[in-house]
Structure formats: structure tokens, C-alpha cells
PDB file of N, H, CA, C and O in Angstrom:
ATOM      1  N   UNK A   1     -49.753  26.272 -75.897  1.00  0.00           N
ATOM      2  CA  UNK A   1     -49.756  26.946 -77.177  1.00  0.00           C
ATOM      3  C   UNK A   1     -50.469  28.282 -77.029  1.00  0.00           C
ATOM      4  O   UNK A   1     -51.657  28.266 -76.706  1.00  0.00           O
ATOM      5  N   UNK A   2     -49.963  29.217 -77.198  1.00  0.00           N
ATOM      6  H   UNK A   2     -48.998  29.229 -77.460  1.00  0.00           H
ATOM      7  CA  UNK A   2     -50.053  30.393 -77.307  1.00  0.00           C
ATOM      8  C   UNK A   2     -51.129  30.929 -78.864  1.00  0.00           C
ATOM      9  O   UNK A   2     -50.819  31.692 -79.779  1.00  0.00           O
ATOM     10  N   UNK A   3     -51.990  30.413 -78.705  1.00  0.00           N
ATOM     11  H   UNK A   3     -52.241  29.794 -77.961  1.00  0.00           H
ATOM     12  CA  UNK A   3     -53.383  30.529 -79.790  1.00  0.00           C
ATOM     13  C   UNK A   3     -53.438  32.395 -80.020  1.00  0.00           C
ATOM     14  O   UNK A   3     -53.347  32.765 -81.191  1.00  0.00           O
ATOM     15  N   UNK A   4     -53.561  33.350 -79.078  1.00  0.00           N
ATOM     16  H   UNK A   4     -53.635  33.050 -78.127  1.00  0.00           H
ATOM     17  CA  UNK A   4     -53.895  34.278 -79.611  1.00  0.00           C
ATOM     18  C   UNK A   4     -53.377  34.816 -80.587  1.00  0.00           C
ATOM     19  O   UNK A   4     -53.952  35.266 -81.578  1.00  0.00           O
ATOM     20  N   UNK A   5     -51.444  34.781 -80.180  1.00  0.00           N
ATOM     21  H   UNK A   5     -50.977  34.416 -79.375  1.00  0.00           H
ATOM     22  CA  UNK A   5     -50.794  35.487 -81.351  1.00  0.00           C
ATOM     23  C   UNK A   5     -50.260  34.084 -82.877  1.00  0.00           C
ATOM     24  O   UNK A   5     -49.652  34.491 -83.867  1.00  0.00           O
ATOM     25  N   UNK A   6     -50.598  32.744 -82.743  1.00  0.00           N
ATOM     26  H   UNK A   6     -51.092  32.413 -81.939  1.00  0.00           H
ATOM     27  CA  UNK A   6     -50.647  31.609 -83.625  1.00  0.00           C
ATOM     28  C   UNK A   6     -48.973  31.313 -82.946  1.00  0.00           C
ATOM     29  O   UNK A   6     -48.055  31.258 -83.764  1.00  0.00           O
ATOM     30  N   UNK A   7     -48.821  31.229 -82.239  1.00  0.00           N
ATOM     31  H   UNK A   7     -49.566  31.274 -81.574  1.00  0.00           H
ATOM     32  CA  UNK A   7     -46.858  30.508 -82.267  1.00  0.00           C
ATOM     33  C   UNK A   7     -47.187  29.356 -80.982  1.00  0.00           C
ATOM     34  O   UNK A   7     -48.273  29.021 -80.508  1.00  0.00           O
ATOM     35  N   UNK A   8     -46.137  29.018 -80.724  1.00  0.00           N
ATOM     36  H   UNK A   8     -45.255  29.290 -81.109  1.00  0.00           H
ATOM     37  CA  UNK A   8     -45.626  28.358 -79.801  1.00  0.00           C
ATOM     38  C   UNK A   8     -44.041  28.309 -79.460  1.00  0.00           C
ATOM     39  O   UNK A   8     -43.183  28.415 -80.336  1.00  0.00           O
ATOM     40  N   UNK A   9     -43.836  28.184 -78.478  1.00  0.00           N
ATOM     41  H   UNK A   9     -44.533  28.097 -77.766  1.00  0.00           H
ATOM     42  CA  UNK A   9     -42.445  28.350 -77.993  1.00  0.00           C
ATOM     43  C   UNK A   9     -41.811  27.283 -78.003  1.00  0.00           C
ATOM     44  O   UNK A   9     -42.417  26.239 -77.765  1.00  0.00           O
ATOM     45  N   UNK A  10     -40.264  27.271 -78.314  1.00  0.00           N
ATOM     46  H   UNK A  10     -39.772  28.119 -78.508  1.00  0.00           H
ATOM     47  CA  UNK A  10     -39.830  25.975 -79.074  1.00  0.00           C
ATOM     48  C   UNK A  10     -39.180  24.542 -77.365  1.00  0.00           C
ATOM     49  O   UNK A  10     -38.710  23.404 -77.377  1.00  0.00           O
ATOM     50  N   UNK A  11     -39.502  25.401 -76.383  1.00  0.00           N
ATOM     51  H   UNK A  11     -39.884  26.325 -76.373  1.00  0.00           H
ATOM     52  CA  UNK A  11     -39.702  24.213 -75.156  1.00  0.00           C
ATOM     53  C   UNK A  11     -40.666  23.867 -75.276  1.00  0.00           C
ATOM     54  O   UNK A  11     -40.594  22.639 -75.286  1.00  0.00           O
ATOM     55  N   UNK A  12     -42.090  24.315 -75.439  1.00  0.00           N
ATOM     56  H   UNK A  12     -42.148  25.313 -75.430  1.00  0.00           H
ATOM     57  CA  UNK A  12     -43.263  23.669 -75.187  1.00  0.00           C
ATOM     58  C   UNK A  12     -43.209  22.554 -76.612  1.00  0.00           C
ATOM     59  O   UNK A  12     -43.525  21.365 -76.640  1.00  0.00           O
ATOM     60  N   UNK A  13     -42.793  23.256 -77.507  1.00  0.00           N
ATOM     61  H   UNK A  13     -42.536  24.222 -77.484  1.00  0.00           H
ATOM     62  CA  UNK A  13     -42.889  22.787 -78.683  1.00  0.00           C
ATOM     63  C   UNK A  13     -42.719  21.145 -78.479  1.00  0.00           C
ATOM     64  O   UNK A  13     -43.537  20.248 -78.683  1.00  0.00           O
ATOM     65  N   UNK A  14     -40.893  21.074 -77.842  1.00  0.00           N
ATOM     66  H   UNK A  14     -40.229  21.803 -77.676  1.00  0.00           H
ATOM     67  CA  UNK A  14     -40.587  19.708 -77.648  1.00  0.00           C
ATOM     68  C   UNK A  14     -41.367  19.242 -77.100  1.00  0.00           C
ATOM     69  O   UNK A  14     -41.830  18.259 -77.678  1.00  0.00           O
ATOM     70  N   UNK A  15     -41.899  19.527 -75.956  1.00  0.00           N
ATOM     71  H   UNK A  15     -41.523  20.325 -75.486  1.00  0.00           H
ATOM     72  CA  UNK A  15     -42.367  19.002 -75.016  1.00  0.00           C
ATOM     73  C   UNK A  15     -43.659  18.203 -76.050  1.00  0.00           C
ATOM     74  O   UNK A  15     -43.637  16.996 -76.288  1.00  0.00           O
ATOM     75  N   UNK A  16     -44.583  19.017 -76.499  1.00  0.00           N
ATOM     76  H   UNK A  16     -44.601  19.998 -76.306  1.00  0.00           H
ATOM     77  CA  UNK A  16     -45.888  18.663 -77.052  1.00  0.00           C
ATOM     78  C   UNK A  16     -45.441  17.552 -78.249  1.00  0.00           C
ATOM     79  O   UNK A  16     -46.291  17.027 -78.969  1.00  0.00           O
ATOM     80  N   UNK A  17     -44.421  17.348 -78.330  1.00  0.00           N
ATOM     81  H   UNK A  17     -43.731  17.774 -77.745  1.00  0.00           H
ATOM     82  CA  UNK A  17     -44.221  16.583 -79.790  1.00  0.00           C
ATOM     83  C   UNK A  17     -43.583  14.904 -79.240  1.00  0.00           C
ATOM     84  O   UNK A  17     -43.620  13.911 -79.967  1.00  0.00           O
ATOM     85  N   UNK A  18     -43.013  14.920 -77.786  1.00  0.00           N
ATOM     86  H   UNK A  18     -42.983  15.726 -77.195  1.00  0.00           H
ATOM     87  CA  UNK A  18     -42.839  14.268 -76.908  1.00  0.00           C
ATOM     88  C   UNK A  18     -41.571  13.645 -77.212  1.00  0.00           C
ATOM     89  O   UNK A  18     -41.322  12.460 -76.993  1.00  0.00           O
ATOM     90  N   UNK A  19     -40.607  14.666 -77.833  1.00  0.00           N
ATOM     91  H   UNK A  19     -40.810  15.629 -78.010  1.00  0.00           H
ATOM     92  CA  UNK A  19     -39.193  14.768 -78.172  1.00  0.00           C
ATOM     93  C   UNK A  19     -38.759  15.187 -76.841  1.00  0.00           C
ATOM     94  O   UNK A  19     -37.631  14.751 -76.610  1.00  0.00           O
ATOM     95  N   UNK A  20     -39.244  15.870 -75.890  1.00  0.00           N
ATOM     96  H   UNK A  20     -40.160  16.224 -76.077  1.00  0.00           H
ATOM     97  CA  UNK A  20     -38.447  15.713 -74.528  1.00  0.00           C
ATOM     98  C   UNK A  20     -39.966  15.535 -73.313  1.00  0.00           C
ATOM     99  O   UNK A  20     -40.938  16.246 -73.564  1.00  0.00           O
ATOM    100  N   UNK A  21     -40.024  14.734 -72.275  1.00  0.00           N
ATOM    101  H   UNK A  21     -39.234  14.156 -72.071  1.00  0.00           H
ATOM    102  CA  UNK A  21     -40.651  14.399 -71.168  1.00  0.00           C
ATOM    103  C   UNK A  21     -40.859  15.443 -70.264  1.00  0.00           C
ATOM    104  O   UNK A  21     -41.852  15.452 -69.536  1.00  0.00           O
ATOM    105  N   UNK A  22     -39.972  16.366 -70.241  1.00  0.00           N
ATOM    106  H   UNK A  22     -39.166  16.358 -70.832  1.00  0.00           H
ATOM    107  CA  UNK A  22     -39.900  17.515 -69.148  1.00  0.00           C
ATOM    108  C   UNK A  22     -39.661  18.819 -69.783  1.00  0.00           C
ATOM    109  O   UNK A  22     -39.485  18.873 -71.000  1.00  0.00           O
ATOM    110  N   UNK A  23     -39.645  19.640 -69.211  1.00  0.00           N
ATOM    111  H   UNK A  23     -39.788  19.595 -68.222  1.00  0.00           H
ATOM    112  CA  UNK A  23     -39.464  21.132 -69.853  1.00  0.00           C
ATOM    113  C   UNK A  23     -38.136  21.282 -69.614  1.00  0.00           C
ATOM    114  O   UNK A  23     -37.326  21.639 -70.469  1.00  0.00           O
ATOM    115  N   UNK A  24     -37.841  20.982 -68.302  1.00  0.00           N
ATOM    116  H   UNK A  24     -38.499  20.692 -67.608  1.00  0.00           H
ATOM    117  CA  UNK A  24     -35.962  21.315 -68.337  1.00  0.00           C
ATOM    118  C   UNK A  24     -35.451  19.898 -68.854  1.00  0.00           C
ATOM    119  O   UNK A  24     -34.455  19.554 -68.216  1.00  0.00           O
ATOM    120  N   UNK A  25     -35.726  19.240 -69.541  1.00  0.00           N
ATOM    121  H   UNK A  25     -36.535  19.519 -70.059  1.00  0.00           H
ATOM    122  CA  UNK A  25     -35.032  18.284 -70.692  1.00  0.00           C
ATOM    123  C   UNK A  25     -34.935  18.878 -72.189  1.00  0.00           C
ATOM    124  O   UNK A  25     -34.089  18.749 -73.074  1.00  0.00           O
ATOM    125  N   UNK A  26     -36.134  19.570 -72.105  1.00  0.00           N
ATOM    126  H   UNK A  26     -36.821  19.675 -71.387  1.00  0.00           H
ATOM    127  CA  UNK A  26     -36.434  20.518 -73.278  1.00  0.00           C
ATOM    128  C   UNK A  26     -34.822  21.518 -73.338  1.00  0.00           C
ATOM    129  O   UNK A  26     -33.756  21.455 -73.950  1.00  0.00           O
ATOM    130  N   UNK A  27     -35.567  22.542 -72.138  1.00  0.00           N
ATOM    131  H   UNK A  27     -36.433  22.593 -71.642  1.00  0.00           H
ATOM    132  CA  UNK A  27     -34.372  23.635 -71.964  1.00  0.00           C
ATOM    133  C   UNK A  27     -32.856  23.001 -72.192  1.00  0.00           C
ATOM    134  O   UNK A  27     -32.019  23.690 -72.774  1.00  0.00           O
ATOM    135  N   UNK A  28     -32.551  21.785 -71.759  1.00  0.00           N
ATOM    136  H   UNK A  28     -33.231  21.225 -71.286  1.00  0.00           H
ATOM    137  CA  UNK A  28     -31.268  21.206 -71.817  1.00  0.00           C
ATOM    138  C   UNK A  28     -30.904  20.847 -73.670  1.00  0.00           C
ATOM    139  O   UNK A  28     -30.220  21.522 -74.440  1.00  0.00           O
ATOM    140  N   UNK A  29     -31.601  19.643 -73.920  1.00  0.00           N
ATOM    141  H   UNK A  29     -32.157  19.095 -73.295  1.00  0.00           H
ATOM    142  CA  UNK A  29     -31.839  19.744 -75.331  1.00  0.00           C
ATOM    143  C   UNK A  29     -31.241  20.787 -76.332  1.00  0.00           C
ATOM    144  O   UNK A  29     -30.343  20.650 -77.163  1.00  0.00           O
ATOM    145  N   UNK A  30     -32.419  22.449 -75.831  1.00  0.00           N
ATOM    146  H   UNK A  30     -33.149  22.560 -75.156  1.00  0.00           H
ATOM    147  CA  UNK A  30     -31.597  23.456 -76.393  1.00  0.00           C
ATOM    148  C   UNK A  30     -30.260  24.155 -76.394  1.00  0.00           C
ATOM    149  O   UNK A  30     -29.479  24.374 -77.320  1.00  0.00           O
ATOM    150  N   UNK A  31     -30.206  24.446 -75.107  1.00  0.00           N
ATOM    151  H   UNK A  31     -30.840  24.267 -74.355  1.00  0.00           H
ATOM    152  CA  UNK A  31     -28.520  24.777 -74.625  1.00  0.00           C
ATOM    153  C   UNK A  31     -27.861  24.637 -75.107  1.00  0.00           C
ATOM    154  O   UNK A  31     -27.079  25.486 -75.537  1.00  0.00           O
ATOM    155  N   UNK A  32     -27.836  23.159 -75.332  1.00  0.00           N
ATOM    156  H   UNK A  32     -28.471  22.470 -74.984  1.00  0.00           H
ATOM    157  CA  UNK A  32     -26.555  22.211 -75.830  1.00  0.00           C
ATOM    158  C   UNK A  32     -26.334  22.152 -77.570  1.00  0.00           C
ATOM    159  O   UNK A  32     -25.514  21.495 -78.212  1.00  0.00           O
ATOM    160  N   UNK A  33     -27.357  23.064 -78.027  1.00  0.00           N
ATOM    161  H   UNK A  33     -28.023  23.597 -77.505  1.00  0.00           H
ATOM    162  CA  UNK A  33     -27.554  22.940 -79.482  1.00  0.00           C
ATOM    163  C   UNK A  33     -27.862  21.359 -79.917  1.00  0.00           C
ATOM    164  O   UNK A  33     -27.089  20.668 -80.580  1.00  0.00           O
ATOM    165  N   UNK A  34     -28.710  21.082 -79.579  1.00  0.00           N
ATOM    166  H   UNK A  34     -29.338  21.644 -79.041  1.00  0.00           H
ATOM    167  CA  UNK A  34     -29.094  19.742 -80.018  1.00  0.00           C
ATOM    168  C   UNK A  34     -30.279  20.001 -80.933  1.00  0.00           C
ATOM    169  O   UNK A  34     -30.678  19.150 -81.727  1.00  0.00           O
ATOM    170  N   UNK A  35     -30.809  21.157 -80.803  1.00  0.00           N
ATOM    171  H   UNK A  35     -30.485  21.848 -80.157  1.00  0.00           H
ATOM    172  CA  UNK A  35     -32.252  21.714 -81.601  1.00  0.00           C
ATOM    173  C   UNK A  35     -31.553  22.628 -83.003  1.00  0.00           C
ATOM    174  O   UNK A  35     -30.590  23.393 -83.061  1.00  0.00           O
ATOM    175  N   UNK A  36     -32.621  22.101 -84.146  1.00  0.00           N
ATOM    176  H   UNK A  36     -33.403  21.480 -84.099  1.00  0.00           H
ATOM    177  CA  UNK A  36     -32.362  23.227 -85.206  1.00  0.00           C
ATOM    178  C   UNK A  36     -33.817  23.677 -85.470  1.00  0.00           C
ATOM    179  O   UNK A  36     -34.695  22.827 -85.618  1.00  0.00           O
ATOM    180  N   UNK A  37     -34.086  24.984 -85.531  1.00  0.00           N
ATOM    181  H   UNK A  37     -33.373  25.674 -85.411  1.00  0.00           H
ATOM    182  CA  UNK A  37     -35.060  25.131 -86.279  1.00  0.00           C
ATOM    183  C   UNK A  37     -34.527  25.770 -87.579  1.00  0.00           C
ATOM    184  O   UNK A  37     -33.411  26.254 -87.772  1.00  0.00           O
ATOM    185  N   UNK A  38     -35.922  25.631 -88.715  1.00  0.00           N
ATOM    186  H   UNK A  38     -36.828  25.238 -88.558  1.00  0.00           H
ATOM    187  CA  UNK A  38     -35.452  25.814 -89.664  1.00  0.00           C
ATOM    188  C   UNK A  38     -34.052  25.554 -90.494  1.00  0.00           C
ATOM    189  O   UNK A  38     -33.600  26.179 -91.453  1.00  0.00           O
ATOM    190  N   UNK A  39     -33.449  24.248 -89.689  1.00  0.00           N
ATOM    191  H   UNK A  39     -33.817  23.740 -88.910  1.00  0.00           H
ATOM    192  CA  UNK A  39     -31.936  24.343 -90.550  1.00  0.00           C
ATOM    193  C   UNK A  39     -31.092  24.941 -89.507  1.00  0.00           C
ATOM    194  O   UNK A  39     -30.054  24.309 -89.706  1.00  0.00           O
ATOM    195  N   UNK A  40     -30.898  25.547 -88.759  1.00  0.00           N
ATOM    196  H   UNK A  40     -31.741  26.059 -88.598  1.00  0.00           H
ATOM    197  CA  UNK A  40     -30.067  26.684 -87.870  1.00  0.00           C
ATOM    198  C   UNK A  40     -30.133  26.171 -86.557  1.00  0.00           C
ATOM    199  O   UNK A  40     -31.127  25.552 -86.177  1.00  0.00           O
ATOM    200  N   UNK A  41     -29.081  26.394 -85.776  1.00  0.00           N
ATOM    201  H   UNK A  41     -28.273  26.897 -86.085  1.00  0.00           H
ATOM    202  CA  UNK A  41     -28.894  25.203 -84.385  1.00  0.00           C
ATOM    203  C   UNK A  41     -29.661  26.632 -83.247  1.00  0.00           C
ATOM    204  O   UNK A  41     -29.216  27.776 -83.152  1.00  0.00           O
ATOM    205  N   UNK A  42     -30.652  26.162 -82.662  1.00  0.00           N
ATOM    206  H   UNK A  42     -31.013  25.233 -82.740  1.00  0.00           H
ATOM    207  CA  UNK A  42     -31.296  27.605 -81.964  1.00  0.00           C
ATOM    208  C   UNK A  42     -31.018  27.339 -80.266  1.00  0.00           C
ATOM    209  O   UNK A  42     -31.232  26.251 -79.730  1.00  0.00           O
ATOM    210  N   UNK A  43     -30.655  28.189 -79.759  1.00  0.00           N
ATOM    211  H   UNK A  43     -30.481  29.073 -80.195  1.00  0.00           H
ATOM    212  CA  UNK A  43     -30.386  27.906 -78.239  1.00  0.00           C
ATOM    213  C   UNK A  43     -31.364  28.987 -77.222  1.00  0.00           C
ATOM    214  O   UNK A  43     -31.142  29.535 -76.143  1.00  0.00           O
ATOM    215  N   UNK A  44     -32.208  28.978 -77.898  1.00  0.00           N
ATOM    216  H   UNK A  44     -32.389  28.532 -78.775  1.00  0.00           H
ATOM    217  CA  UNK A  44     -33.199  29.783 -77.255  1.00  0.00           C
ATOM    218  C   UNK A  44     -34.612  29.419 -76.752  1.00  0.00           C
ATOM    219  O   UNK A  44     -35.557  29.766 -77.460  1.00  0.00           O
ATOM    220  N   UNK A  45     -34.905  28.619 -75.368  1.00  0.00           N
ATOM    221  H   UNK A  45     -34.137  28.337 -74.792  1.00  0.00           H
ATOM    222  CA  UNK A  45     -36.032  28.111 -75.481  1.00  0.00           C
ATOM    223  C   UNK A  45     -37.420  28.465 -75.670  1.00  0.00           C
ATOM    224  O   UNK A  45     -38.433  27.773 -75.773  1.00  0.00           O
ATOM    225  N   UNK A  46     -37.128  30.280 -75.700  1.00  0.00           N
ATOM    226  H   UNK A  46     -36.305  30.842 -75.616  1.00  0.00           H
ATOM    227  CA  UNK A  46     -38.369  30.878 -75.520  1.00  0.00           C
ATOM    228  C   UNK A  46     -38.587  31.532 -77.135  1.00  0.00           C
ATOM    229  O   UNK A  46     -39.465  32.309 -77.509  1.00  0.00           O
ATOM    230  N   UNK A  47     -37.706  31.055 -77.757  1.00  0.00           N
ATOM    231  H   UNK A  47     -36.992  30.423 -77.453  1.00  0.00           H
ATOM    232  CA  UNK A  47     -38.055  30.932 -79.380  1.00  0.00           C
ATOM    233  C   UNK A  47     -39.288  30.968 -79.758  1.00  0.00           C
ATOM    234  O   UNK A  47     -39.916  30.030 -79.267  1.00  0.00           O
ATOM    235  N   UNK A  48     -40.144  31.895 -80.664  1.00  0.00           N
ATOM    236  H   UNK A  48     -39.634  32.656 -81.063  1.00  0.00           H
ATOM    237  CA  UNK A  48     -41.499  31.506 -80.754  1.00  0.00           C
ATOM    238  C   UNK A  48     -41.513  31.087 -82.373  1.00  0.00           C
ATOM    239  O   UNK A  48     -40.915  31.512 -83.362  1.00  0.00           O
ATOM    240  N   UNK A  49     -42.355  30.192 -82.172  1.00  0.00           N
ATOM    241  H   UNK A  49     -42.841  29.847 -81.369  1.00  0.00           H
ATOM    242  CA  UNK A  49     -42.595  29.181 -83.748  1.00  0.00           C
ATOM    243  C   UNK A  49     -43.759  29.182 -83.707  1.00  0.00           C
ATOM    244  O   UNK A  49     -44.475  29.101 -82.709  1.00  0.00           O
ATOM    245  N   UNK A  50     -44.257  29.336 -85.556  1.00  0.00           N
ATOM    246  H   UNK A  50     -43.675  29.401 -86.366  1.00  0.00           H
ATOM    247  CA  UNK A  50     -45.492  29.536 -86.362  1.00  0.00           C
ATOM    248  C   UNK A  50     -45.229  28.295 -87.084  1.00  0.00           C
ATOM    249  O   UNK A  50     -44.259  27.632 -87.451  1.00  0.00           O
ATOM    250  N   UNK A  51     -46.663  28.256 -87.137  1.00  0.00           N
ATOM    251  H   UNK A  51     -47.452  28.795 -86.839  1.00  0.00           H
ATOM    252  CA  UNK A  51     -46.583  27.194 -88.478  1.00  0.00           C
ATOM    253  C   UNK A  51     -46.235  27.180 -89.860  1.00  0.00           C
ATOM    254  O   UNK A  51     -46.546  28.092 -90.626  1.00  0.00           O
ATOM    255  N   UNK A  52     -45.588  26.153 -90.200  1.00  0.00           N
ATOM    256  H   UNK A  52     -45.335  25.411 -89.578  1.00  0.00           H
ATOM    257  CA  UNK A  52     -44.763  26.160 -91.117  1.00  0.00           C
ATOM    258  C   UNK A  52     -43.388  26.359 -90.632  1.00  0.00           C
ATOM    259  O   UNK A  52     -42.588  26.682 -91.511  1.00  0.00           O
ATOM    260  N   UNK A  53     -43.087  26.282 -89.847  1.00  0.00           N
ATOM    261  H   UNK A  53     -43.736  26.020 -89.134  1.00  0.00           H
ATOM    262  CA  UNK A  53     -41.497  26.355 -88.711  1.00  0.00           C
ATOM    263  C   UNK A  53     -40.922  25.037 -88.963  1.00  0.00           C
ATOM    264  O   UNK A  53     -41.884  24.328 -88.668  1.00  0.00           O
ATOM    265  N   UNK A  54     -39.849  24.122 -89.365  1.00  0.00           N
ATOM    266  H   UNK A  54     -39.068  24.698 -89.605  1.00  0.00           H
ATOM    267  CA  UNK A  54     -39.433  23.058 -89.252  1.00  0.00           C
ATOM    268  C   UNK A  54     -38.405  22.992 -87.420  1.00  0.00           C
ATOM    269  O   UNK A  54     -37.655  23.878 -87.010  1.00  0.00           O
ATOM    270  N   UNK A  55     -38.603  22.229 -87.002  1.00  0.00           N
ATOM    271  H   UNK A  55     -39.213  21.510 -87.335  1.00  0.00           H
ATOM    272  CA  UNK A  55     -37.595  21.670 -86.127  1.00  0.00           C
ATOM    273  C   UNK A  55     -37.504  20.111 -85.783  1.00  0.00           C
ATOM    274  O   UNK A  55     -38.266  19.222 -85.402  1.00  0.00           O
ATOM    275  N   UNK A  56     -36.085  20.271 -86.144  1.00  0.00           N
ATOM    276  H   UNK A  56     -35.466  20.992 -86.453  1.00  0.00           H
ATOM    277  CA  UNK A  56     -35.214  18.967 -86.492  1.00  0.00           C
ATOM    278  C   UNK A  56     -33.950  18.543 -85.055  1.00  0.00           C
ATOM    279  O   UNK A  56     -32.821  19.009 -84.894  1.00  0.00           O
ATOM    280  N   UNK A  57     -34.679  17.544 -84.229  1.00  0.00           N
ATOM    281  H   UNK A  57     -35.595  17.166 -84.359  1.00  0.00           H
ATOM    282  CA  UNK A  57     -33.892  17.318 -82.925  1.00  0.00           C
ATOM    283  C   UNK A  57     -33.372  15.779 -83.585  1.00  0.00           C
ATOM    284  O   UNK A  57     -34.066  15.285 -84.474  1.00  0.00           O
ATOM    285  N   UNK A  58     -32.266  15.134 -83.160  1.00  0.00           N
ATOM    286  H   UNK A  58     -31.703  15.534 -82.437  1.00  0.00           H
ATOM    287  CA  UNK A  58     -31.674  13.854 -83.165  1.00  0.00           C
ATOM    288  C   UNK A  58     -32.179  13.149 -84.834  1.00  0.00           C
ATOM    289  O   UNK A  58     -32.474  11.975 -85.057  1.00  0.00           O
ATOM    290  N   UNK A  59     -32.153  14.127 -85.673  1.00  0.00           N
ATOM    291  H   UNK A  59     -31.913  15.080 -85.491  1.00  0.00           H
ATOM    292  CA  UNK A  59     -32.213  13.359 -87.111  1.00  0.00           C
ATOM    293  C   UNK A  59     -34.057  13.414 -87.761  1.00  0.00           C
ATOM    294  O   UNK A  59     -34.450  12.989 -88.847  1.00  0.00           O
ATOM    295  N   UNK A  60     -34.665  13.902 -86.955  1.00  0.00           N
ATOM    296  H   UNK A  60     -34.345  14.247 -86.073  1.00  0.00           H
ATOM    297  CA  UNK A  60     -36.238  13.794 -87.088  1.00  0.00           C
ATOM    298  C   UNK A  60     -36.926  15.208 -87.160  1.00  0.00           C
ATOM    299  O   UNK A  60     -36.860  16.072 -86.285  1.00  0.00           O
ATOM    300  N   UNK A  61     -37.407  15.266 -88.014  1.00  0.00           N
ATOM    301  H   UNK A  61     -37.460  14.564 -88.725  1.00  0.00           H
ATOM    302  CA  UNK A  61     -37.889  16.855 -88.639  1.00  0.00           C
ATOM    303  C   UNK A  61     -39.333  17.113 -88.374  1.00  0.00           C
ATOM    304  O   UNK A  61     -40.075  16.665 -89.247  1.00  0.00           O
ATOM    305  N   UNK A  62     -39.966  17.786 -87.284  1.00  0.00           N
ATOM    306  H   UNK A  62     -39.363  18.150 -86.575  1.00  0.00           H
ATOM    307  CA  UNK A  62     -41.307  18.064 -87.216  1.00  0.00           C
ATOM    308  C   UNK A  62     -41.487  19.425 -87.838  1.00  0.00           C
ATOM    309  O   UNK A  62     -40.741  20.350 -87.519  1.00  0.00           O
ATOM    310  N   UNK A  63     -42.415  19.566 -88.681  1.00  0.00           N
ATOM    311  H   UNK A  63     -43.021  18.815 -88.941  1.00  0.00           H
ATOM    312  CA  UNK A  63     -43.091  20.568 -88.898  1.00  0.00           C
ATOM    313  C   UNK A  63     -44.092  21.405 -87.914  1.00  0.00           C
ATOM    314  O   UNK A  63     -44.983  20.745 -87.379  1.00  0.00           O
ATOM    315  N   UNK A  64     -44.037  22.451 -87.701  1.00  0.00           N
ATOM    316  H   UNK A  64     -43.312  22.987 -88.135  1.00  0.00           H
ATOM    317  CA  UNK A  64     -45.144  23.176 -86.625  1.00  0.00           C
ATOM    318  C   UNK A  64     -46.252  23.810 -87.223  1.00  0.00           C
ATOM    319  O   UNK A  64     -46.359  24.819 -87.919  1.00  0.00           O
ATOM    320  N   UNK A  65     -47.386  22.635 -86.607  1.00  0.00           N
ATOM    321  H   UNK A  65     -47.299  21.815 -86.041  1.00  0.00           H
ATOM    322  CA  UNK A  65     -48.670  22.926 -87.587  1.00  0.00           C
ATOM    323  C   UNK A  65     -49.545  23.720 -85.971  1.00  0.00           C
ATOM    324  O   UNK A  65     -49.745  23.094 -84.930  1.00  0.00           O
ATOM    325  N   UNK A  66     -49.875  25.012 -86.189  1.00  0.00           N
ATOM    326  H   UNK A  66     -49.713  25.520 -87.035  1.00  0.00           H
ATOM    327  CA  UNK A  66     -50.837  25.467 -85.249  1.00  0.00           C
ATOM    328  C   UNK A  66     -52.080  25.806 -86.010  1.00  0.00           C
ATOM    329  O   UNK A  66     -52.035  26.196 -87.177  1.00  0.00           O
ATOM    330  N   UNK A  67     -53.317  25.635 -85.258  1.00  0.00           N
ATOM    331  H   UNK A  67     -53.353  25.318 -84.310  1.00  0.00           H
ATOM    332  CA  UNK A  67     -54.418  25.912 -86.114  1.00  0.00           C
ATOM    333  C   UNK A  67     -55.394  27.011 -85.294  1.00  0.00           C
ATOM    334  O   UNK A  67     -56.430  27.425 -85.815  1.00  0.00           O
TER     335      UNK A  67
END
């Protein structure tokens, strides 16, 4: 997590939420549009997310709380 500027990037993201085991499960995940943030199918793993960001993989909606 990238604390200085408040985001996180939406591979680590999975990763930390333990929606994917690996980072290139992550990266795959995205590719394939299996990731939405906010509602919107994102294929970008280096996506950066603030809190208050929703992402919604396989039916399950995490919110991105950074503090």
C-alpha cells in the first residue's frame, strides 16, 4: 500500500483482500475482465484505488478502506 499518496493498486488490492493468492493470479483475474471497480469492468492492474473505491470480483463487493 502505497501510504504516501493514500491509494493502492488494484493487483495488490486483490492480493491483500485474498481474492487472488498470487499477483499474476491477480494480473490474470484482471485481463480477463473478471474485476469491476466501481461498477465498470477495469483491465488495468496498476489501477490506483482510494478509499471509498468499490471492487466487485466473482459477485463480492469490497470496499477500499486505506487509513
Amino acid at each position: 500500500m502505497n501510504t504516501s499518496d493514500n491509494t493502492i493498486k488494484l493487483d495488490q488490492f486483490l492480493k491483500f483482500v485474498g481474492i487472488a493468492p498470487t499477483g499474476g493470479q491477480a494480473k490474470l483475474m484482471i485481463q480477463e475482465g473478471d474485476v469491476k471497480v466501481n461498477g465498470t469492468i477495469e483491465t488495468r492492474r496498476g489501477r490506483k484505488l482510494i478509499s471509498g473505491d468499490k471492487v466487485t470480483v466473482e459477485g463480492q463487493t469490497f470496499e477500499v478502506e486505506i487509513n
